[in-house]
C-alpha positions in Angstrom: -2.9 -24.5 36.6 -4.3 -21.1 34.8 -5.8 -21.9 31.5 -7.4 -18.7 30.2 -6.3 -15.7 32.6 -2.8 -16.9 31.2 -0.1 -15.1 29.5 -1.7 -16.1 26.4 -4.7 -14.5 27.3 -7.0 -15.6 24.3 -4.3 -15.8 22.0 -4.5 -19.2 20.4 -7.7 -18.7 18.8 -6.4 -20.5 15.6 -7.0 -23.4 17.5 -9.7 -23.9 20.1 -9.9 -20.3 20.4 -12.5 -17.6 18.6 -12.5 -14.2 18.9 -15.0 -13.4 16.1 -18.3 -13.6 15.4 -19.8 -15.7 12.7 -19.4 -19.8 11.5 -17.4 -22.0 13.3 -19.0 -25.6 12.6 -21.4 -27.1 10.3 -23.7 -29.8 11.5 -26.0 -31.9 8.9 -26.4 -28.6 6.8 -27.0 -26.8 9.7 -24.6 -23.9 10.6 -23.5 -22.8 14.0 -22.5 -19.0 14.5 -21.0 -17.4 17.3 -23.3 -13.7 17.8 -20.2 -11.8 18.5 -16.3 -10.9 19.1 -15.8 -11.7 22.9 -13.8 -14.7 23.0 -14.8 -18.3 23.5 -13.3 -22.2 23.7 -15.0 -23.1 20.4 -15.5 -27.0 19.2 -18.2 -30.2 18.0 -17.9 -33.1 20.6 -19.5 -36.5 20.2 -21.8 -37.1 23.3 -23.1 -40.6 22.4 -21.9 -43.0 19.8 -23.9 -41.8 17.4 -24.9 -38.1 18.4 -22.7 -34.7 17.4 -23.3 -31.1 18.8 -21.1 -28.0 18.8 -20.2 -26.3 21.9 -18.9 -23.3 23.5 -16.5 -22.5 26.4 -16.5 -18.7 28.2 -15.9 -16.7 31.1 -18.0 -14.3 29.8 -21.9 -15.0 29.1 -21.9 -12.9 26.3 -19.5 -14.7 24.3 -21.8 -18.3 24.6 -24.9 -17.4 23.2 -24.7 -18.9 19.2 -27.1 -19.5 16.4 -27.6 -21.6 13.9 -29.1 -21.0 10.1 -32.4 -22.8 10.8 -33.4 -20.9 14.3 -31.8 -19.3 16.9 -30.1 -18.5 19.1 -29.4 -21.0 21.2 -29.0 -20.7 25.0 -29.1 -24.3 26.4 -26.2 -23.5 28.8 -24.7 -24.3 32.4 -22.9 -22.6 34.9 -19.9 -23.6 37.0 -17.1 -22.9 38.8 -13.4 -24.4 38.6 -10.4 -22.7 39.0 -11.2 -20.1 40.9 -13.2 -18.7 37.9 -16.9 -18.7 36.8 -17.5 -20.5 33.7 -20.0 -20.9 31.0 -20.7 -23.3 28.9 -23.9 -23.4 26.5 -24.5 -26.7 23.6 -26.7 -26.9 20.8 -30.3 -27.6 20.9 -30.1 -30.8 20.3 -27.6 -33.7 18.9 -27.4 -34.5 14.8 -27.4 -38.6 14.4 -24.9 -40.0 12.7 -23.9 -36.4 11.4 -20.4 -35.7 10.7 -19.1 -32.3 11.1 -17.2 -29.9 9.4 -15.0 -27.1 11.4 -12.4 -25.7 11.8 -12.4 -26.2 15.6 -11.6 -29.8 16.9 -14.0 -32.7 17.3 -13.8 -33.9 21.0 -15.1 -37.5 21.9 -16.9 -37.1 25.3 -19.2 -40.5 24.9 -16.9 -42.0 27.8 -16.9 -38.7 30.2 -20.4 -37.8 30.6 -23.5 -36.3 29.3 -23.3 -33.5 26.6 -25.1 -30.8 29.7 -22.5 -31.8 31.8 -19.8 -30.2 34.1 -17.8 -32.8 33.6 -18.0 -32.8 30.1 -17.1 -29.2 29.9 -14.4 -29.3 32.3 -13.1 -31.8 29.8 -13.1 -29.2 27.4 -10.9 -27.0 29.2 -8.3 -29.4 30.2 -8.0 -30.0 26.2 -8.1 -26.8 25.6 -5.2 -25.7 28.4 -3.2 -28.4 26.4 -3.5 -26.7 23.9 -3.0 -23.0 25.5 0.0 -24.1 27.6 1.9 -26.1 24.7 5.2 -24.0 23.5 4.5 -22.0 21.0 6.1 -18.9 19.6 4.2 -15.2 18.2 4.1 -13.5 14.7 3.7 -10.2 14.5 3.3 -8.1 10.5 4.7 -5.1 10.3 3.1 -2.7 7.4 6.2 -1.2 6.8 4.7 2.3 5.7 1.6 0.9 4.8 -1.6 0.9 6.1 -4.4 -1.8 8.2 -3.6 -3.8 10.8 -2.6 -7.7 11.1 -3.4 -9.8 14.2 -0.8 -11.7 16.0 -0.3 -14.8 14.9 0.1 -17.7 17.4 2.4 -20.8 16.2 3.4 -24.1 18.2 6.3 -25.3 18.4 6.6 -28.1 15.6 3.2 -26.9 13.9 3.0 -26.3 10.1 0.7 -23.5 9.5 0.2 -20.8 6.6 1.3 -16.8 7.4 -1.9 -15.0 7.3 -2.8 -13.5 4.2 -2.1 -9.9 3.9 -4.5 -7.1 4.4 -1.8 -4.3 4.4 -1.9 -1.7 1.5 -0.1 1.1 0.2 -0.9 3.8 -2.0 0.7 3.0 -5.6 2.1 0.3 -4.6 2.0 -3.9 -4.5 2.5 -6.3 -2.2 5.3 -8.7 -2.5 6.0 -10.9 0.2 8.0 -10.5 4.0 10.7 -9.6 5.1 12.8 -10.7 8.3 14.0 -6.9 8.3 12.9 -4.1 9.0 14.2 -2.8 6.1 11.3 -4.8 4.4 13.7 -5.3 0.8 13.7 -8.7 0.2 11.1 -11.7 0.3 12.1 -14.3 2.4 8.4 -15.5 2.8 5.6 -15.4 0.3 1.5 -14.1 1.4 0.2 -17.3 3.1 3.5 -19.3 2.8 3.4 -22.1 5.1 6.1 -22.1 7.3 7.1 -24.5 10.4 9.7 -23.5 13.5 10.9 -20.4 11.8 11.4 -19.1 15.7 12.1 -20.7 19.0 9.6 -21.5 22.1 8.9 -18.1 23.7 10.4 -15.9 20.8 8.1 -13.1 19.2 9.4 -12.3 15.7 8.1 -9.5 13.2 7.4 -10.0 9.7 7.8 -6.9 7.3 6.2 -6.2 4.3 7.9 -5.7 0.9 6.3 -3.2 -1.0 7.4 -2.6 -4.9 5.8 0.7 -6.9 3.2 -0.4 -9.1 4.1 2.5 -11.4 6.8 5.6 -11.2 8.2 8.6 -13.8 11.7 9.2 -14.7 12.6 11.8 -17.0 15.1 12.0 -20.2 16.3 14.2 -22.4 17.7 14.0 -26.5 21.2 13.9 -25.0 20.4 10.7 -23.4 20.5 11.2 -19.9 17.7 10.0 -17.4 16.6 12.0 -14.3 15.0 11.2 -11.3 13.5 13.8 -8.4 13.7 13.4 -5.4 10.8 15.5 -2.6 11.6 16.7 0.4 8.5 18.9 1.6 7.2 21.4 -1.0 10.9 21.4 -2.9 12.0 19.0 -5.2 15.6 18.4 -6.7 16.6 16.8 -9.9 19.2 14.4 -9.8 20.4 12.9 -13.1 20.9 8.9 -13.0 24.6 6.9 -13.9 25.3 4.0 -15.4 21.8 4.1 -17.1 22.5 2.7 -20.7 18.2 1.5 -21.3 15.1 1.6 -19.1 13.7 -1.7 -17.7 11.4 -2.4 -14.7 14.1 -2.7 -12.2 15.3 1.0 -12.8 11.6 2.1 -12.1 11.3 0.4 -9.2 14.6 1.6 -7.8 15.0 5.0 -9.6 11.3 6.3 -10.0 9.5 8.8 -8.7 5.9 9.3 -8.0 4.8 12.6 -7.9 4.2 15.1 -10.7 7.4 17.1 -11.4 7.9 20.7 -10.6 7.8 22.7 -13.7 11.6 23.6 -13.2 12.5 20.1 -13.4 12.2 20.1 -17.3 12.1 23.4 -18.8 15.9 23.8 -19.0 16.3 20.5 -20.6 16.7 19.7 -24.3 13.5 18.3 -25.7 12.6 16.9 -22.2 10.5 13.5 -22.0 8.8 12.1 -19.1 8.8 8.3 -19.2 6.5 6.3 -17.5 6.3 2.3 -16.4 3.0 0.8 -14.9 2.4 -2.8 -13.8 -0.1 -2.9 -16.3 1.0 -1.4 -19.0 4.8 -3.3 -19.6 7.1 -2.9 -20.3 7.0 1.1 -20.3 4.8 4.0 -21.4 6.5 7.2 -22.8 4.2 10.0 -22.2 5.3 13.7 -23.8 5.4 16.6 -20.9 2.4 17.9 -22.7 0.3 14.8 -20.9 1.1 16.2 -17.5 -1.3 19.0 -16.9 0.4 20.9 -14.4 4.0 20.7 -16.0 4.3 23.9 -18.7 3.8 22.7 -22.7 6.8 23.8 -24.9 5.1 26.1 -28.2 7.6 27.6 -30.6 6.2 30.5 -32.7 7.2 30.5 -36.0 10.4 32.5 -37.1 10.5 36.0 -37.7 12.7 38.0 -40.4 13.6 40.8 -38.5 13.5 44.0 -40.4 15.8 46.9 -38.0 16.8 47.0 -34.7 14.2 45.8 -31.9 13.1 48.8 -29.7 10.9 46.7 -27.7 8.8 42.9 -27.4 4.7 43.4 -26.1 3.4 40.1 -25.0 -0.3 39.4 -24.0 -0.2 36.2 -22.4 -0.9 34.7 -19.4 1.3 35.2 -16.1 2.3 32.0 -15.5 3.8 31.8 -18.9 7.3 31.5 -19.2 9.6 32.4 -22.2 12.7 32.0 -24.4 13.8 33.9 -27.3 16.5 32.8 -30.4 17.5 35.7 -32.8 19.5 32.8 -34.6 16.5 30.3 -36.1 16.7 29.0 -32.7 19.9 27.5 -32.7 20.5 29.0 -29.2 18.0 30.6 -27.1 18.9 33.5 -24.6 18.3 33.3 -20.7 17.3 36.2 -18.7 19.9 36.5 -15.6 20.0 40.2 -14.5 19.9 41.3 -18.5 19.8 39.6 -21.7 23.4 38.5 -20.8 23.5 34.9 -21.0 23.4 32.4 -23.8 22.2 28.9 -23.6 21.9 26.3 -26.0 18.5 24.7 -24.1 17.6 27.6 -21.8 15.2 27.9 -18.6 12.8 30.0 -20.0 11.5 33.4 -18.2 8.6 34.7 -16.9 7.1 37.5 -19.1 7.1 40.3 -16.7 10.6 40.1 -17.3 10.8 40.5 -21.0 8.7 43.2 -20.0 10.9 45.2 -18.4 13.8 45.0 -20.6 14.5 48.8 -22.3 14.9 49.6 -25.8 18.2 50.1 -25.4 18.7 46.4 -24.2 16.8 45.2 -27.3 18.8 47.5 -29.4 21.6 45.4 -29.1 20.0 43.6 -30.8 21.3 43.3 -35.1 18.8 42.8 -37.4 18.1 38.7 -37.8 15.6 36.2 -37.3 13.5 36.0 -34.2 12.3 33.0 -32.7 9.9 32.6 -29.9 9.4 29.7 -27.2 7.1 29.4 -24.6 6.0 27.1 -21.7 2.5 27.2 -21.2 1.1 25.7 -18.5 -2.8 24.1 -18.7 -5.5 27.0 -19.2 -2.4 29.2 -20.2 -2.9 31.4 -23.1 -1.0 33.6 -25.9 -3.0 36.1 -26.6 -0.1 38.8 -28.9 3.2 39.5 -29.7 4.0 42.8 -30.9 7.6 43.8 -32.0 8.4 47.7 -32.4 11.2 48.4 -34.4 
């Protein structure tokens, strides 16, 4: 019969088993610690009738050496062999009369099997703990599901009732629902720290996934009504406009948002584009203006200009990164640049000056006398500095 050099290994440390250091029973105020992570057979076993003291089991020396608030640490300990393997088993200093304890670990009666220092006592041990390490029993294992940390294995027997483990996955911008059965890690089938019982046969190692739900995410709209998401795929982003969209709630966030900050493109040819915003703690939504992203370019519109003759030619001082539109209608329509002023738009993309810069005064002759209307995308730290019109 192996009991620790098992399949299980040390597995079942939810039960007799402890694989970290720190409390594992409390003795008349006194607490016992274990000094560090190598595994041990942990427990409190009565070895008289009145007379309780903690114990622990090893086959390594390291892992039996404990302590206990008031002094320590403890090495009262024997050595043996049986099964082929060296054991070690160390007690506390001394019993606690008529002390009741309180552990996680079981409380073994040894009064009828020998004396606490015993071999035979601690060979008792093991056999209880082999029950224990040979009973059927079935693994968990947590899947992060993008997420970060890690999640021991959980051990379960077969017929036990026992919580999941409480999660200690995270993910950026994002909370923590619940687990999944599939990898697709979409719906909750169990709750964090759900108790569950026989969810899996004897032998069977099962995966939970985590659900993970965006804590807070952008879409963007525009006066006509329609809503926009954007979806990243390396340094380029596309805008794809949302159907069947009729008002904004949670559930379209959580489905529909995005969490990046939009590439300038993705708004300037919209009409009066708005970038709407829902966060978990801020419900149910908070509409921010484009001008609250830095990095996305502010709309300014100059104020209209009575042309007086033909325009031979625009001089801007502004920034590089500035991009333009220009209305000689009140702004009723604005003209793109594509190749020439040869496209009219009612919203418009804007244009980066250097190319109203090289339009010709024969393009701007075209041009019939009118009103002149200027709009620009400024970027944070952009600037305006002049705009000169020659006639």
């Amino acid at each position: 019969m192996a009991i620790i050099p098992s399949g299980l290994s040390w597995s079942c440390k939810e039960e007799y088993l402890n694989s970290e250091a720190g409390a594992f029973a409390t003795i008349s105020g006194r607490r016992y610690y274990k000094t560090n992570d190598v595994p041990a057979i942990c427990g409190v076993h009565y070895n008289s009738s009145t007379y309780t003291m903690p114990f622990l089991l090893s086959t390594d020396a390291s892992a039996i050496s404990f302590r206990a608030d008031s002094g320590g640490p403890w090495t009262h300990c024997i050595t043996f062999e049986y099964l082929g393997m060296t054991w070690y088993y160390n007690w506390g200093e001394h019993g606690f009369k008529n002390a009741t304890p309180t552990t996680d670990y079981p409380v073994l009666d040894t009064r009828n099997v020998g004396a606490y220092n015993s071999e035979a006592v601690a060979i008792f041990i093991l056999q209880k703990a082999a029950a224990m390490l040979t009973a059927p029993f079935y693994t968990m294992e947590y899947n992060a599901s993008g997420g970060r940390g890690s999640m021991d294995t959980q051990y379960f027997y077969c017929g036990e009732s026992k919580a999941l483990r409480t999660n200690s996955f995270t993910k950026t911008d994002q909370v923590f629902l619940g687990w999944d059965t599939s990898p697709a890690g979409v719906t909750v089938v169990y709750t964090n720290g759900q108790t569950v019982t026989d969810i899996a046969q004897e032998g069977e190692s099962i995966t939970l996934y985590a659900v993970w739900r965006k804590a807070w995410a952008w879409l963007i709209g525009d006066s006509g009504g329609h809503w926009y998401t954007v979806v990243r795929n390396g340094e380029y982003q596309t805008r794809v406009e949302l159907s069947g969209i009729s008002s904004l709630s949670a559930a379209v966030f959580y489905e529909h948002g995005f969490q990046f900050t939009p590439a300038s493109d993705m708004l300037t040819d919209l009409s009066s584009p708005r970038i709407c915003k829902w966060n978990e703690a801020e419900s149910p939504q908070l509409t921010a203006n484009v001008e609250a992203v830095p990095v996305v370019p502010q709309r300014v519109i100059f104020e209209t200009i009575t042309l007086t003759g033909n325009v031979k030619y625009i001089n801007i001082a502004g920034d590089g990164e500035t991009l333009w539109n220009v209305s000689f209608d009140g702004g009723t329509t604005w003209y793109k640049y594509n190749n020439g002023w040869v496209q009219v738009t009612l919203t418009g993309d804007g244009c980066p000056k250097r190319r109203l810069e090289i339009l010709t005064a024969s393009d701007w002759a075209a041009v019939v006398n009118g009103t002149l209307k200027f709009r620009c995308w400024l970027r944070a730290g952009g600037w305006v500095k002049r705009i000169r019109i020659d006639y």
